[in-house]
C-alpha positions in Angstrom: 156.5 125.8 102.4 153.2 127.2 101.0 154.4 129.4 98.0 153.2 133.1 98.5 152.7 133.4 94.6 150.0 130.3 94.6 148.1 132.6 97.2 148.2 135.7 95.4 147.5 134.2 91.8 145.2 131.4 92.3 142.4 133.2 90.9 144.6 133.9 87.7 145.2 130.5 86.9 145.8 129.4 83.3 148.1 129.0 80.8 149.9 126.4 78.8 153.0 125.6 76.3 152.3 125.5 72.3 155.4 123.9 70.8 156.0 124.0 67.0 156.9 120.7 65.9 153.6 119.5 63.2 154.3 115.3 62.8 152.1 112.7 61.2 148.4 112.8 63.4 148.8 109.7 65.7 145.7 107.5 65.6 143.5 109.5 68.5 141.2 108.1 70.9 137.3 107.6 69.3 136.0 109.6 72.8 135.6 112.8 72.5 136.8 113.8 76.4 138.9 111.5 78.2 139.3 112.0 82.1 142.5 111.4 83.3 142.4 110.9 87.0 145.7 112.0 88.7 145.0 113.1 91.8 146.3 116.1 93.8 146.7 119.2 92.3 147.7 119.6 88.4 148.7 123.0 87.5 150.7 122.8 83.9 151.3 120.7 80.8 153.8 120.3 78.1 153.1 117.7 75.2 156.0 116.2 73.5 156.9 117.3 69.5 155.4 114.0 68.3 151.8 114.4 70.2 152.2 111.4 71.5 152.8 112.2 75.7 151.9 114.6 78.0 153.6 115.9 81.3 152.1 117.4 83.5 152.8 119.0 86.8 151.3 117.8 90.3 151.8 120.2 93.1 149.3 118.3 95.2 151.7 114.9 95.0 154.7 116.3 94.0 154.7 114.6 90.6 155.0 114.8 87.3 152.1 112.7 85.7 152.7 111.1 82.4 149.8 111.2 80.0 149.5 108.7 77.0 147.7 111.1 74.9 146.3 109.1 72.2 145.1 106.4 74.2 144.2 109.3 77.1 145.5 107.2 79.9 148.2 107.6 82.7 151.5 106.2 81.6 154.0 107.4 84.8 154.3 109.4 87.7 157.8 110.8 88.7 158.4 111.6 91.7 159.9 115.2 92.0 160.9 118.1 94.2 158.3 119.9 96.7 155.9 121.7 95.2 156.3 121.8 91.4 155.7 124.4 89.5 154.3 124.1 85.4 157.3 122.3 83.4 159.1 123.4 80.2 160.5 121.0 77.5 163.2 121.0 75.5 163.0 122.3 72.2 163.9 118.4 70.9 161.7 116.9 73.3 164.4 115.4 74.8 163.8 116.8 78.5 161.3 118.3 80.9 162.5 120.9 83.1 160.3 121.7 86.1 161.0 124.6 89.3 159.7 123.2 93.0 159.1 125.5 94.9 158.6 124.1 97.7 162.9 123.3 98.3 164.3 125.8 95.8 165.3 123.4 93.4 165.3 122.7 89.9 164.9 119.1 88.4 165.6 117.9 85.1 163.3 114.7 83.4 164.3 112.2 80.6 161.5 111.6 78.5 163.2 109.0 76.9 163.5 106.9 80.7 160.8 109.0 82.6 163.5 109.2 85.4 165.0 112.8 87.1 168.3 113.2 86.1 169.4 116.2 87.5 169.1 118.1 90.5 169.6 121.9 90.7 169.1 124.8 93.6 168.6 127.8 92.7 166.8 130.6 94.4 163.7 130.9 96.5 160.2 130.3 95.2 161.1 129.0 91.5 159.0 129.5 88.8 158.4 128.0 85.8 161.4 127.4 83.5 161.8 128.9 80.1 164.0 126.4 78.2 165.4 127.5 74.8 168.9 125.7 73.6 170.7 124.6 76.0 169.7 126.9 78.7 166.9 127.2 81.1 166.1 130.5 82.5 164.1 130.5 86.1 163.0 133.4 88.1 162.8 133.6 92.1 160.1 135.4 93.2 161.8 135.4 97.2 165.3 136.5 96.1 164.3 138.7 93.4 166.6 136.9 90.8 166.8 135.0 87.6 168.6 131.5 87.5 170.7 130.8 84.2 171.0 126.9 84.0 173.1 125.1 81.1 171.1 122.2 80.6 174.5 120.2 79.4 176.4 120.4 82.9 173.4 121.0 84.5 175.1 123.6 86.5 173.8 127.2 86.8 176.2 129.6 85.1 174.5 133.1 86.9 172.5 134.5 88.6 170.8 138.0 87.6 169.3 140.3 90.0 166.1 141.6 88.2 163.0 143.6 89.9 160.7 143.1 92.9 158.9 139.5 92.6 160.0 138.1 89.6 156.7 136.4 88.4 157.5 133.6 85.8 155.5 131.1 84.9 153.6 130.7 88.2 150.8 128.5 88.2 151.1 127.9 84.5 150.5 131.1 83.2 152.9 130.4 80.4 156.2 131.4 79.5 156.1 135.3 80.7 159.6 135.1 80.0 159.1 136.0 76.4 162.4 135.7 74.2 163.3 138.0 71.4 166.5 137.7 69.7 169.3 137.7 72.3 166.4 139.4 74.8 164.0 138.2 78.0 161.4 140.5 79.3 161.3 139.4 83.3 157.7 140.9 84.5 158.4 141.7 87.7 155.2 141.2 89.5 154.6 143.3 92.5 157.4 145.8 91.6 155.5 146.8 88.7 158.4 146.8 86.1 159.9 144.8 82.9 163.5 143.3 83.1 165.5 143.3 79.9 168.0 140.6 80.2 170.4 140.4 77.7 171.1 136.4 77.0 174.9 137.0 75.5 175.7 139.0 79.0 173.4 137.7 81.3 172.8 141.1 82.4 170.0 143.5 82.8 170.3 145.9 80.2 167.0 147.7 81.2 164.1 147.9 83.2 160.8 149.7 82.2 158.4 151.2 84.9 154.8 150.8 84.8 153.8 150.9 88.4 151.4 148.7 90.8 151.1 145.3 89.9 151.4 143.2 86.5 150.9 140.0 86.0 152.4 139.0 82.7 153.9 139.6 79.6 154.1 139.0 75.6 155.8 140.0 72.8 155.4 140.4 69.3 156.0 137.8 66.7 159.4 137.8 65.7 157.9 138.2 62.2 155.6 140.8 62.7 155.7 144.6 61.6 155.3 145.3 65.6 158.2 145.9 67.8 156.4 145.4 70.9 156.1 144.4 74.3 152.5 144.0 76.3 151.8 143.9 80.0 148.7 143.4 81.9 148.4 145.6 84.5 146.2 144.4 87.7 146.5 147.5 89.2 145.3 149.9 86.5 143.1 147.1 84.7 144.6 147.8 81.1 146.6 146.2 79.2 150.3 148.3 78.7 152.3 148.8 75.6 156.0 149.1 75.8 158.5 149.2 73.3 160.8 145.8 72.9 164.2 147.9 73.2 162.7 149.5 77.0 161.8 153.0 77.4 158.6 154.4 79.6 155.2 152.7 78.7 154.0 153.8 75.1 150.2 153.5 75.6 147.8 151.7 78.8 144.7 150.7 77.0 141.4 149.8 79.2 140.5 146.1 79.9 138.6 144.3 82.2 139.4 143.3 85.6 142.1 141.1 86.8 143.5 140.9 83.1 146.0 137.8 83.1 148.9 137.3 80.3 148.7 138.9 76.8 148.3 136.5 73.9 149.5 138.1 70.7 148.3 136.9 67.1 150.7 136.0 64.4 151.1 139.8 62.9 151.1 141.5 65.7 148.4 143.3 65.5 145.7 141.9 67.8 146.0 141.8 71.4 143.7 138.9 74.0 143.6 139.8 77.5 141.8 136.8 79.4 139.9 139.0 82.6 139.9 136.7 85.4 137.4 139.7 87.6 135.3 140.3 84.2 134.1 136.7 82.9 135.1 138.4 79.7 138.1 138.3 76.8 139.2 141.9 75.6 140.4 142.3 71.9 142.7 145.2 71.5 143.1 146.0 68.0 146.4 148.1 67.0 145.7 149.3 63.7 143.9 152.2 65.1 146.2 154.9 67.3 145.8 154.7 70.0 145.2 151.1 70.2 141.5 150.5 71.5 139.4 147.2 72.7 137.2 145.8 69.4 135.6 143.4 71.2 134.9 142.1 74.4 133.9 138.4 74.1 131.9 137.0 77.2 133.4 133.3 78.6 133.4 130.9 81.7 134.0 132.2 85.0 137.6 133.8 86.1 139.1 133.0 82.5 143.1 132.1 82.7 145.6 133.2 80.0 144.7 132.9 76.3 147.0 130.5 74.1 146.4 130.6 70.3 146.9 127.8 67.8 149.2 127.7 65.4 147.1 128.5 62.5 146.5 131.8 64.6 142.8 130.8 63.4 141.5 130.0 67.6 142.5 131.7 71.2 141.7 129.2 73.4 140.6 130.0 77.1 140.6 128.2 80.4 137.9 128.8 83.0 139.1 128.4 86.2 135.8 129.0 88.1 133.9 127.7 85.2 134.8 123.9 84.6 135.2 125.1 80.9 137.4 126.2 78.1 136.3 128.5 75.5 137.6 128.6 72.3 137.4 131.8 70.1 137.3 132.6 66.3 140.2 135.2 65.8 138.2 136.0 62.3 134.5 137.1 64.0 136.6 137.9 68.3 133.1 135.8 69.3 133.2 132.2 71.2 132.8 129.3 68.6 133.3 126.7 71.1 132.7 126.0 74.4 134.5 122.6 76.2 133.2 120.7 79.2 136.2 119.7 81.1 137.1 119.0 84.8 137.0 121.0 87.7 139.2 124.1 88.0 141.2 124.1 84.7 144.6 125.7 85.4 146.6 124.6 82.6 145.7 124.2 78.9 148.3 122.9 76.1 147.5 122.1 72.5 149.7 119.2 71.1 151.6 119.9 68.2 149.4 117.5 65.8 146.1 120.6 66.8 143.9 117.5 67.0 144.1 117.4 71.1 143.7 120.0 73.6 144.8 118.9 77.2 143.3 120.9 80.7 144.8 119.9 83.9 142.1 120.6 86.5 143.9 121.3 90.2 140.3 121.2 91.8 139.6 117.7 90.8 142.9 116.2 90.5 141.8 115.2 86.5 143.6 115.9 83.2 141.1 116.2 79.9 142.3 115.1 76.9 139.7 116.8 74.6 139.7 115.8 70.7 139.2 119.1 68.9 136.5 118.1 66.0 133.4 120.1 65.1 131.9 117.2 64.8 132.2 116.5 68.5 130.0 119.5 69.7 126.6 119.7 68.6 125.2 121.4 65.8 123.7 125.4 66.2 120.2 126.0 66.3 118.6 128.3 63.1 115.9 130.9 63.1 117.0 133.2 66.1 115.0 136.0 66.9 114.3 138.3 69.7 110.9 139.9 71.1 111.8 143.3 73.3 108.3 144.3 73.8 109.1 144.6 77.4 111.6 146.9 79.1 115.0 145.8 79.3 115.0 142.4 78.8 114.8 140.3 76.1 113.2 136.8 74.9 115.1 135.3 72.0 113.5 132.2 70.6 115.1 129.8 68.2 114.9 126.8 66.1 115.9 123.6 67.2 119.4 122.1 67.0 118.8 118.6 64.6 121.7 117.2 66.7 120.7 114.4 68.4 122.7 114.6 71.5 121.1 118.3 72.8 120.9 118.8 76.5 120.0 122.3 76.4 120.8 125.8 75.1 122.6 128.6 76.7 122.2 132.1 75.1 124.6 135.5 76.1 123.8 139.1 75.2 126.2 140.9 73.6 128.2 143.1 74.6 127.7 142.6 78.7 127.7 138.9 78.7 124.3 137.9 80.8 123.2 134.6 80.2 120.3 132.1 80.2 120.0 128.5 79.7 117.0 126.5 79.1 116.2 123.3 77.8 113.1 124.2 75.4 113.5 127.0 72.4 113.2 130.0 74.3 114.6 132.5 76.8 114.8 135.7 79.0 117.1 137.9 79.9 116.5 140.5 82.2 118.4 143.5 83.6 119.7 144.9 80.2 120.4 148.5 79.6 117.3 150.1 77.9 118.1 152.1 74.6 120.9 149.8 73.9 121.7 147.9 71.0 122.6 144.4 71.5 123.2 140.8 69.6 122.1 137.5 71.4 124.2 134.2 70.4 122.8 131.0 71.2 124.7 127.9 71.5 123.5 124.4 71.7 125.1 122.3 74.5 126.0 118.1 74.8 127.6 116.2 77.2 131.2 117.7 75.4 130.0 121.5 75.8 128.9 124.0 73.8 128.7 124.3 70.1 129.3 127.6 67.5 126.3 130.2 68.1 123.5 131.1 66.2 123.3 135.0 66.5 120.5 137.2 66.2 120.4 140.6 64.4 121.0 143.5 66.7 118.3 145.1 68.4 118.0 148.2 70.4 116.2 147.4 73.9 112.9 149.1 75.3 113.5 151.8 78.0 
């Protein structure tokens, strides 16, 4: 069974599982980017507490691929259920939990054996699990229900009927459940509503309307001064403030198009919205009321859903359609990185040790195991400056990178995001909007990606 979610999503791919255990940095790999190849079709990673493995979800072999990720080399493959969704992992480590939904079930992994050892049905269409204690919560999309699973009897205790096409974690867009106290929010995809389940009950306790479709959900920090919940609206291209206890929408604030899930920084008060139609990351700023888009920061092409590091320093962005991850400064909202990885990045994770960043790339059947050092990107060229003696288009000219390993240079106007990439000092871009002010960042490229920009003063282009 194909599942109708991979169809309608595919092109919001993305996603991944941050987990909050910091141990001693393992000794890491001296390559920069490791390939992983896997085969068939990885969609979504979790990385154990200690850093030290990866699992990773294969809905072309109906697998679960085990990743050695300091030595960045395949260590297992389990077989599994049809179809798998992204996994969860226990809070300890201790297990992966991972939906198929191809049969319906639910399947439980030892990572202390590598061996299934439980099987579960539950709905139709599974998504991917949310596991917190000793329960796993999964939605299905076909029956319109959540499955509550105790993860000690490996039984599930209820079932909760929630809205139209319970969304949840498809194609490793993250955990859209989002948990709050004794409270998930169930985005309910094509009915265009929030579920609020109440974990003590296992009941719905209320549902907020927004209308048209959403694809995803996020809360803020528990530690925040914000009592919020955000939604990305597909339908109305704007990302949708809602109060955490229910209630009508507070505020819809314009983003691109095809925004995917929310990513929230730690006080709460800035809001990333990955659009997968716009090439582009939208900053929405909630200090000001109402709550407006600060930045739009240009990326790869159809960018998945943001995850942030734990530092809350970095939002870090997979491009689908772009062979690339892009990482951004939550200081300056502008791209300070750019990573080369394989083809079709679906998933990203971050292991707990923030010295690896892991893609799994369905197009090419790959995992990257990237090694975040500046070091490992090439330096910024100096000097940039910009002629605009002819109408709307610019030439911005640079000194060289003194990095030794340059390939070329890629430079993007900002705001609007047009590019050009040579392999000299110079470039033009055409086709800008005449009278309008813009900046031009230009980033030095290697074999790894693309480094932090060098960014010109802002000029105002000819008519």
């Amino acid at each position: 069974m194909i599942s109708r979610r991979v169809r309608a999503l595919t092109a919001l791919a993305g996603g991944a599982v941050l987990l909050a255990a910091l141990p001693a940095t393992p000794a890491w790999a001296a390559s920069a980017i490791v390939t992983v190849k896997v085969t068939g079709k990885p969609t979504g990673i979790v990385v154990t507490p200690d850093s030290s493995r990866a699992y990773v979800s294969n809905a072309g072999t109906d697998t679960v691929n085990v990743i050695n990720v300091s030595s960045g080399a395949l260590a297992a493959n389990i077989p599994v259920c049809s179809n798998p969704q992204p996994p969860a992992i226990s809070g300890d480590g201790s297990k992966v939990v991972v939906a198929c939904n191809g049969d319906d079930k639910v399947q439980v992994i030892s990572t202390a054996t590598n061996t299934v050892t439980a099987t579960i049905s539950v709905g139709d269409s599974p998504g991917k699990p949310l596991v917190t204690g000793n329960r796993a919560y999964v939605s299905n999309f076909g029956t319109n229900t959540v499955s509550v699973i105790d993860l000690t009897s490996n039984a599930v205790v209820a079932t909760i009927p929630v809205g139209t096409d319970p969304t949840t974690g498809i194609l490793g867009t993250g955990d859209q459940y989002q948990s709050y106290g004794t409270t998930l929010f169930v985005p309910n995809g094509n009915g265009g509503t929030i579920s609020l389940v109440d974990t003590n009950t296992n009941t719905v306790t209320s549902t907020s309307t927004i209308g048209g479709q959403i694809t995803g959900a996020a809360v803020s920090p528990g530690m925040s001064g914000w009592n919020a919940v955000f939604v990305s609206s597909t339908t109305y291209s704007s990302l949708v403030q809602l109060s955490q206890s229910g209630g009508a929408p507070i505020q819809f604030v314009s983003v691109g198009s095809k925004p995917a899930m929310p990513a929230v920084n730690i006080d709460g008060s800035r809001v990333f919205v990955a659009n997968a139609g716009s090439k582009s990351v939208s900053v929405v700023s909630l200090d000001a009321s109402p709550a407006k888009v600060i930045a739009t920061v240009p990326v790869g092409s159809t960018p998945g859903d943001p995850i942030m590091d734990k530092s809350g320093a970095s939002i870090y962005v997979p491009n689908y359609g772009g062979s690339t991850v892009s990482v951004i400064s939550t200081s300056t909202n502008a791209v300070k990185a750019t990573y080369q990885v394989g083809n079709g990045p679906m998933g990203i994770a971050l292991a707990p040790s923030g010295s690896k960043m892991l893609s799994a790339n369905s197009k090419d059947g790959t995992v990257s195991v990237v090694t975040l050092s500046s070091s490992t990107l090439a330096k910024a060229p100096t000097s940039v400056s910009v002629n605009i003696s002819t109408s709307k288009q610019a030439t911005i000219s640079w000194k060289a990178s003194t990095s030794s390993s340059v390939t070329g240079y890629v430079v993007t106007a900002l705001p609007g995001g047009a590019t050009c990439s040579t392999t000299s000092t110079k470039c033009t871009i055409k086709g800008l909007t005449g009278g309008k002010s813009y900046k031009f960042a230009v980033q030095t490229k290697n074999k790894y990606g693309s480094g932090a920009p060098a960014t010109s003063k802002s000029v105002t282009i000819k008519k």
